[in-house]
C-alpha positions in Angstrom: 0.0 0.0 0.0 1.5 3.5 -0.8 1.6 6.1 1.4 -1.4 8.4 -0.2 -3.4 5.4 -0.5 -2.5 5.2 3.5 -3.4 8.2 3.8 -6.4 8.0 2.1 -7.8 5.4 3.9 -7.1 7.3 7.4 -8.9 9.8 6.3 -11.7 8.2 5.5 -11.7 6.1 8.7 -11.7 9.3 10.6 -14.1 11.0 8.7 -16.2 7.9 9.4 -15.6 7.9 12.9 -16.2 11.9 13.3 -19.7 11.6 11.6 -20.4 8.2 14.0 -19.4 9.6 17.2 -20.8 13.0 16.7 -24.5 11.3 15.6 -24.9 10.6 19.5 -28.6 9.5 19.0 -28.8 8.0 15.3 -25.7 6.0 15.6 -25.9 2.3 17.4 -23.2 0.8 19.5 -22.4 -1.7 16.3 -21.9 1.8 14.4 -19.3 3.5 16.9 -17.9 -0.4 17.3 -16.7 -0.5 13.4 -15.9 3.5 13.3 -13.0 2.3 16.0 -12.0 -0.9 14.4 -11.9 0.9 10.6 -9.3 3.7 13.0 -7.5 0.8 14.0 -6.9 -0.7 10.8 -6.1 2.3 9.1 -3.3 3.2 12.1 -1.8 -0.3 12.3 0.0 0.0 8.3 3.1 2.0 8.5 3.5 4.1 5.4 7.4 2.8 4.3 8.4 6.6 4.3 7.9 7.0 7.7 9.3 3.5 9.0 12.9 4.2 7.2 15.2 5.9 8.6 16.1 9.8 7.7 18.7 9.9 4.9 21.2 12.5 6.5 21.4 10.8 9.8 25.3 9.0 10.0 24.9 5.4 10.9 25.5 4.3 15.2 28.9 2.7 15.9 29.0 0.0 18.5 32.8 0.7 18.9 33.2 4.5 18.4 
């Protein structure tokens, strides 16, 4: 998965979950229940950008 379609999907989740949580009256328990799993899910992929390490940073000797 690339990062935008990542992103994407986060935003859609929170969207979701914004519009769920916020309907305090016309949303059921299953609702708010798969608003916070679709979160979940859409936190638990790293994008690859963000898991590698930054480019300029000089690598950690174990002897220096």
């Amino acid at each position: 998965m690339t990062s935008e379609e990542q992103i994407t999907k986060m935003k859609k989740a929170i969207t979701q979950a914004i519009k769920v949580m916020g309907d305090r009256f016309g949303s059921t328990e299953a609702d708010v229940e798969k608003a916070i799993v679709e979160l979940k899910a859409s936190m638990q992929t790293v994008p690859s950008a963000t898991a590698q390490a930054p480019q300029g940073m000089p690598a950690v000797s174990a002897g220096a």
